[in-house]
LOLUMDREN-672729 format. One record per residue (C-alpha): residue in one letter; x, y, z. Coordinates in steps of 0.25 Angstrom, whole numbers, padded with zeros to 4 digits, always signed. Example, Ala and Ser with C-alpha at 12.3 -4.5 7.8 and 13.67 -1.06 7.14 Angstrom:
A+0049-0018+0031
S+0055-0004+0029
***
This chain:
X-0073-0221+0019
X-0086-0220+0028
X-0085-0213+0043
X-0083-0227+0051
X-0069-0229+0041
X-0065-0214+0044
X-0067-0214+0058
X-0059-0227+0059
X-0049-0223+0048
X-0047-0209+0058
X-0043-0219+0070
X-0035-0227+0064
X-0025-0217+0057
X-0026-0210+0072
X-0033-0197+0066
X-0035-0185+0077
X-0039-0175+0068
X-0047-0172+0057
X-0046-0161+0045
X-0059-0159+0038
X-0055-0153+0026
X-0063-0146+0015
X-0061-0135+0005
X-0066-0121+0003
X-0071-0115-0011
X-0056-0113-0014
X-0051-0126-0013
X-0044-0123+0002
X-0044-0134+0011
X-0052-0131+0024
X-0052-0139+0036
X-0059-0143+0049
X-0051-0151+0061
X-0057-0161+0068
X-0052-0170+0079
X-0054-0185+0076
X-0065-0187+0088
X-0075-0178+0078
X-0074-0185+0065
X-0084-0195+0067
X-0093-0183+0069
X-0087-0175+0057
X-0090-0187+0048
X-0105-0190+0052
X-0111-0174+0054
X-0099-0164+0048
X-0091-0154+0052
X-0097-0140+0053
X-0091-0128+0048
X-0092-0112+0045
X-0094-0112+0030
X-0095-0096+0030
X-0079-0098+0035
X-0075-0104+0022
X-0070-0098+0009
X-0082-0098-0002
X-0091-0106+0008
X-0105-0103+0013
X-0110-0089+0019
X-0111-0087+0033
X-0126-0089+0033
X-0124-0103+0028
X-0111-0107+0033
X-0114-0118+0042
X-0107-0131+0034
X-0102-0144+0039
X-0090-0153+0034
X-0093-0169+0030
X-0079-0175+0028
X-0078-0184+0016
X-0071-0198+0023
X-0066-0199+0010
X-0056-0192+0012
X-0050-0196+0024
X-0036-0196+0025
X-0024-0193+0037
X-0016-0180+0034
X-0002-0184+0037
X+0003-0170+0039
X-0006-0168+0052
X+0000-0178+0063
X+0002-0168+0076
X-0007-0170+0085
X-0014-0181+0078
X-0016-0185+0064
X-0028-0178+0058
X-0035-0184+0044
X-0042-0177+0032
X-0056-0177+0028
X-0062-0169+0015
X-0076-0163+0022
X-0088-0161+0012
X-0097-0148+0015
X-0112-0147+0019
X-0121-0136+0021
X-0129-0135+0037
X-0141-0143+0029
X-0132-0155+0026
X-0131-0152+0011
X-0117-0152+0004
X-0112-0137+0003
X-0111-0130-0010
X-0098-0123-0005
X-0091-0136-0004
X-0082-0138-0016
X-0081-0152-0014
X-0096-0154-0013
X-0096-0145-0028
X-0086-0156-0034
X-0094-0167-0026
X-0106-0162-0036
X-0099-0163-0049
X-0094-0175-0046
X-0106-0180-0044
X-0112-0174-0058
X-0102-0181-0065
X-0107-0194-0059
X-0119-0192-0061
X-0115-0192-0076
X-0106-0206-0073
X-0094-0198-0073
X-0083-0198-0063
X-0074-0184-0064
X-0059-0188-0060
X-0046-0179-0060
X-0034-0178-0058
X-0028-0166-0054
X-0014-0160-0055
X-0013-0150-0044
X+0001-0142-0045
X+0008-0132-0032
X+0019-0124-0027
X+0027-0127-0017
X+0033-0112-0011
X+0043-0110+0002
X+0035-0104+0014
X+0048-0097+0017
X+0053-0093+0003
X+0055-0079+0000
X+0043-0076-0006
X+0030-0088-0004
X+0033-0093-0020
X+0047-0099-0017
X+0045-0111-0025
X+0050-0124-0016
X+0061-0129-0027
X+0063-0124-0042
X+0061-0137-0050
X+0053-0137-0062
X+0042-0147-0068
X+0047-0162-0065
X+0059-0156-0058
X+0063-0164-0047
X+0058-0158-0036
X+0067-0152-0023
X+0070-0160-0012
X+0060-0152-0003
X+0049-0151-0014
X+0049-0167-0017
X+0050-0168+0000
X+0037-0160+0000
X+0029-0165-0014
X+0033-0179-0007
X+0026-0175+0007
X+0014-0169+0000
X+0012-0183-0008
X+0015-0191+0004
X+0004-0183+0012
X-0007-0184-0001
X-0004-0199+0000
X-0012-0198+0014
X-0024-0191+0006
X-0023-0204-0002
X-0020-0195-0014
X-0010-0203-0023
X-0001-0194-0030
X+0003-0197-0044
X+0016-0188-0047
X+0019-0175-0041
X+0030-0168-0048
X+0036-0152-0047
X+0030-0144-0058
X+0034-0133-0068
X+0035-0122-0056
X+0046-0120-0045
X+0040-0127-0033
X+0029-0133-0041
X+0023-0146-0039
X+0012-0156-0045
X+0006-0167-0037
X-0004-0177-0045
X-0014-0187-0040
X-0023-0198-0046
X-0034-0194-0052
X-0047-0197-0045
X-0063-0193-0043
X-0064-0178-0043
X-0067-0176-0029
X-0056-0185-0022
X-0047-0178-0031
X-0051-0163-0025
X-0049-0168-0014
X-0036-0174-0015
X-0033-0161-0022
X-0036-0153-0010
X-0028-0163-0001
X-0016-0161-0008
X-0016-0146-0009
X-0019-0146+0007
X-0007-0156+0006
X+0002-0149-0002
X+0001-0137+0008
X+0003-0144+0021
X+0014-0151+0016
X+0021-0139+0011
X+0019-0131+0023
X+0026-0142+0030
X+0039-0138+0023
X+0038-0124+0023
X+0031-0124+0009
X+0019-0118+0003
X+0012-0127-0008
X+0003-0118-0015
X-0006-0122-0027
X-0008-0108-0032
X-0010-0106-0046
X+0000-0096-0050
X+0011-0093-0037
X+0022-0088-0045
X+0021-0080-0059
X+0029-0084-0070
X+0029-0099-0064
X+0019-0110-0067
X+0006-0111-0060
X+0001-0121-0052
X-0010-0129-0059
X-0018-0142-0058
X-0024-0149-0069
X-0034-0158-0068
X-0034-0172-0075
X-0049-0175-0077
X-0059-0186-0082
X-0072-0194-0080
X-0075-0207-0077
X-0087-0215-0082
X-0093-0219-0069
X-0102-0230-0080
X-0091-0235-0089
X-0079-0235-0077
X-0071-0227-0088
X-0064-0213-0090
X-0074-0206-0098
X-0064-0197-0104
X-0059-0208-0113
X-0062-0211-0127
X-0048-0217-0135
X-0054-0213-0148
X-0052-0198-0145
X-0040-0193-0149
X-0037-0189-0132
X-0042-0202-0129
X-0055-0193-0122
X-0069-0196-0123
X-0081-0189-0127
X-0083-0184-0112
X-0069-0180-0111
X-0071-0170-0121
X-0084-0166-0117
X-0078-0165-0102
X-0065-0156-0110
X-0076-0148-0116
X-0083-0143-0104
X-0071-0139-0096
X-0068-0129-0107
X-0081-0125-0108
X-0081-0120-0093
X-0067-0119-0092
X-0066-0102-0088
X-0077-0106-0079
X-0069-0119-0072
X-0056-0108-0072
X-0063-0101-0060
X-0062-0114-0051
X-0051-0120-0059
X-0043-0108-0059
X-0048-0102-0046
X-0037-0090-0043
X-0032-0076-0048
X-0020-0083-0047
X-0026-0096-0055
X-0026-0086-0068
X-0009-0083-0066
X-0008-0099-0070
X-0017-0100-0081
X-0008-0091-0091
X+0001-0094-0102
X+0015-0099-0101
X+0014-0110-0092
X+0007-0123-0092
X-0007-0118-0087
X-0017-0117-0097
X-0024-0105-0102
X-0032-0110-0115
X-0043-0117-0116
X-0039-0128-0125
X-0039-0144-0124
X-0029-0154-0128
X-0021-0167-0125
X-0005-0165-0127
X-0007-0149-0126
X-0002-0145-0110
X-0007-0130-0114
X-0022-0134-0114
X-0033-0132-0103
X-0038-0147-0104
X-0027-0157-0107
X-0030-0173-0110
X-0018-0180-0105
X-0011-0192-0111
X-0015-0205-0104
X-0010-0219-0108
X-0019-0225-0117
X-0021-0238-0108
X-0027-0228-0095
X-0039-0225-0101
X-0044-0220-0086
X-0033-0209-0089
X-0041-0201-0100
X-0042-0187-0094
X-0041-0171-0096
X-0034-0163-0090
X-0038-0147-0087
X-0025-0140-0084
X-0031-0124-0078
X-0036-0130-0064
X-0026-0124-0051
X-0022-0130-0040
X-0031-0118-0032
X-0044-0123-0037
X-0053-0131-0027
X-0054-0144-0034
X-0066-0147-0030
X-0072-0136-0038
X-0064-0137-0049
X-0066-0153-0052
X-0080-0150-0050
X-0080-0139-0062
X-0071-0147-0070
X-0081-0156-0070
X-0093-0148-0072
X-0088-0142-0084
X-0083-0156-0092
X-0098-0161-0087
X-0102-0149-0094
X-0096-0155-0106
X-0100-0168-0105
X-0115-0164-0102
X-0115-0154-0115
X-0107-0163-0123
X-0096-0152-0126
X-0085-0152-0136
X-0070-0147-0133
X-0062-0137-0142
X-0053-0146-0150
X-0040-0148-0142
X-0028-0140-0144
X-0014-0147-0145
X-0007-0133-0147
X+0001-0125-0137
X-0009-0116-0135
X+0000-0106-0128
X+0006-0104-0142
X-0007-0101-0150
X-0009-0087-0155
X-0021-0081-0151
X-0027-0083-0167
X-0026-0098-0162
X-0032-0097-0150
X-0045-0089-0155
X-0045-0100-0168
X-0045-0111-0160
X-0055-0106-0150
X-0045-0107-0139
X-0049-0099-0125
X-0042-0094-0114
X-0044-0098-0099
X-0050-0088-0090
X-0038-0077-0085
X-0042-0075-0072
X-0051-0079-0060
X-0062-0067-0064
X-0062-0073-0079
X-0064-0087-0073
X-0075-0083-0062
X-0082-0074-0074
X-0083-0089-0083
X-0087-0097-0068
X-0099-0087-0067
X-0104-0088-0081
X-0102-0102-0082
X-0113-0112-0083
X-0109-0125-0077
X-0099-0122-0067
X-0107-0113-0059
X-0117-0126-0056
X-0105-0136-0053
X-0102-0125-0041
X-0114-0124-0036
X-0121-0110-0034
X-0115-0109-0019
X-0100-0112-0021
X-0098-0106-0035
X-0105-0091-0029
X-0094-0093-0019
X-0085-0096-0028
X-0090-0084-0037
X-0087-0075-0025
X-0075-0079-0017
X-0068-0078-0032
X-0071-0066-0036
X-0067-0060-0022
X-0054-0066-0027
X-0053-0059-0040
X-0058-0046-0034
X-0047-0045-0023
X-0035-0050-0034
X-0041-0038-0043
X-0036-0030-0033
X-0023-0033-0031
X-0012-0025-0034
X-0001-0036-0038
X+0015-0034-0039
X+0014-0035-0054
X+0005-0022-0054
X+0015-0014-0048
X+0026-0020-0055
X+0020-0015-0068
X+0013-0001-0066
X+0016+0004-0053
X+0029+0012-0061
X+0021+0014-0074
X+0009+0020-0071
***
């Protein structure tokens, strides 16, 4: 859509506002505000904003940065009437000097993208972004909304809610494929189509911002922490993941002869995510409280293994009828819903280039329940453990080859540092477990 379209598109769906929207190094949608009257100005020459002001952004000395809005992405917000209806554009960054901003996640998944077309590849996904819905006015803030289970039918009031937020995404033209209550009280799935890795972050941002103002609107939260409650499941989001030929017009990760139905590249693309996947774990996995998840007893993985019917293992090739050939795929299960998608697309897919461009072999998969293996096994089978905590995770990020580059020197030293803040103010914490445990025995 070019700026002629927009601008007419704006008057005739009666727009008065406009939300510029971007996100910051964590993944947390930002916006600007503009009345209608200034798009046209907002469209040709940017809007200009603090950078200095943003989480993981620029230092003051160079925090002079201007929003481009990507037309793309237009679309009306159907929650935001009063007043006048206001529409949505995704804003890319650029520095004072008119070159794209390192900072700017979006521009750091933009650069990978590109990479893999530059090798005749398209990187698609599909994620599988899961979410708690908690009473703002329960007696503590982790009241779940109902107490259904996996595939339960939902409660009156959730399916009011999960129907609301699908009816709004609809507007974001985001078409969801199945939303269903998961394993956890209160616990919901919402799936879409798979697509182009960018159009997917951010539709992936869209619904998290959707979820959340939908929520509010019945005196909810939805949160997509990892870990909210202990002892109940976590909140993942696996992501379904392949390469289209650009050449051939086919899915690259198909061969029918193997016996997964994956091709040469597929194993190649399975083989570099293990390689870096402590590494990926720091942007993947990017909490304390992403570690809390990531343990055994419940569905989240925490060996790093392959395998096709196996729901224990890190990487996952789901079944797929035999006639859908464009439905050859993997599927990493460790990402959470706290991750900035940009960022962790854009390393996903950096590592299974990795693979590709060194020509690396996977592990031989394992169909077992891992969970049941004894350590003996585990050590014989060269089975290891994902990373345990956000320290062990940042350690593997620093020392990681590849990674590191698909970041960019600016936005991963920001990274580096807004994250270690993070696990240096948890280290001293003094939590209710703590005092539970030793403050009588010591």
């Amino acid at each position: 859509m070019d700026i002629q379209t927009v601008l007419e598109q704006v008057k005739k769906d009666e727009i008065k506002f406009i939300t510029l929207q971007f996100t910051d190094l964590l993944g947390v949608i930002k916006e600007v505000i503009i009345p209608v009257e200034e798009l046209r100005d907002a469209l040709t020459d940017g809007v200009w904003f603090d950078g200095s002001s943003i989480e993981g952004f620029a230092r003051i000395q160079e925090s002079d940065l201007y929003l481009v809005p990507d037309t793309a992405t237009y679309a009306v917000v159907p929650w935001l009437t009063e007043d006048g209806k206001t529409a949505r554009l995704i804003c890319d960054i650029y520095r004072s000097d008119g070159k794209p901003f390192g900072g700017d996640p979006r521009f750091i998944l933009k650069q990978a993208a590109a990479e893999a077309e530059n090798q005749g590849y398209k990187y698609n996904v599909g994620p599988e972004p899961e979410f708690y819905l908690f009473r703002v006015d329960g007696p503590k803030r982790t009241t779940p909304i109902d107490y259904g289970s996996y595939f339960d039918l939902s409660s009156h009031e959730g399916y009011k809610v999960i129907k609301r937020i699908i009816a709004a995404l609809e507007n974001f033209a985001i078409d969801v494929e199945a939303s269903h209550h998961e394993v956890g009280f209160g616990q919901y799935e919402i799936d879409f189509h798979y697509g182009h890795c960018l159009d997917i972050a951010d539709k992936v941002v869209t619904l998290k911002y959707t979820a959340k103002k939908i929520a509010q609107m019945y005196n909810l939260h939805a949160t997509f922490m990892p870990k909210p409650i202990m002892d109940k499941p976590g909140s993942g989001m696996h992501v379904h993941q392949s390469l289209f030929d650009i050449k051939t017009k086919t899915n690259a990760f198909y061969n029918k002869e193997h016996q997964y139905n994956l091709s040469k590249i597929a194993c190649n693309f399975i083989a570099g995510q293990i390689k870096h996947i402590n590494a990926m774990c720091a942007i993947l996995c990017p909490t304390v409280n992403s570690y809390k998840r990531l343990v055994s007893g419940f569905e989240a993985p925490v060996y790093i293994t392959w395998a096709a019917m196996n729901r224990s293992a890190l990487l996952r090739v789901p079944k797929w009828f035999g006639q859908k050939q464009e439905a050859a795929r993997i599927e990493l299960r460790c990402p959470d819903p706290s991750c900035n998608p940009y960022l962790a697309f854009a390393v996903m897919l950096k590592a299974g280039l990795d693979g590709i461009k060194d020509d690396l072999a996977p592990p031989e998969p394992v169909e077992e329940n891992i969970y049941q293996l004894d350590g003996e096994s585990l050590v014989k089978k060269n089975i290891g453990l994902l990373p345990t905590s956000l320290a062990e995770a940042m350690d593997a990020l620093k020392n990681d080859k590849i990674l590191p580059q698909a970041l960019g020197e600016h936005l991963f030293e920001r990274y580096i540092d807004v994250k270690t803040k993070e696990w240096d103010e948890f280290k001293k914490q003094v939590t209710n477990w703590e005092i539970e445990t030793y403050l009588d025995i010591f």
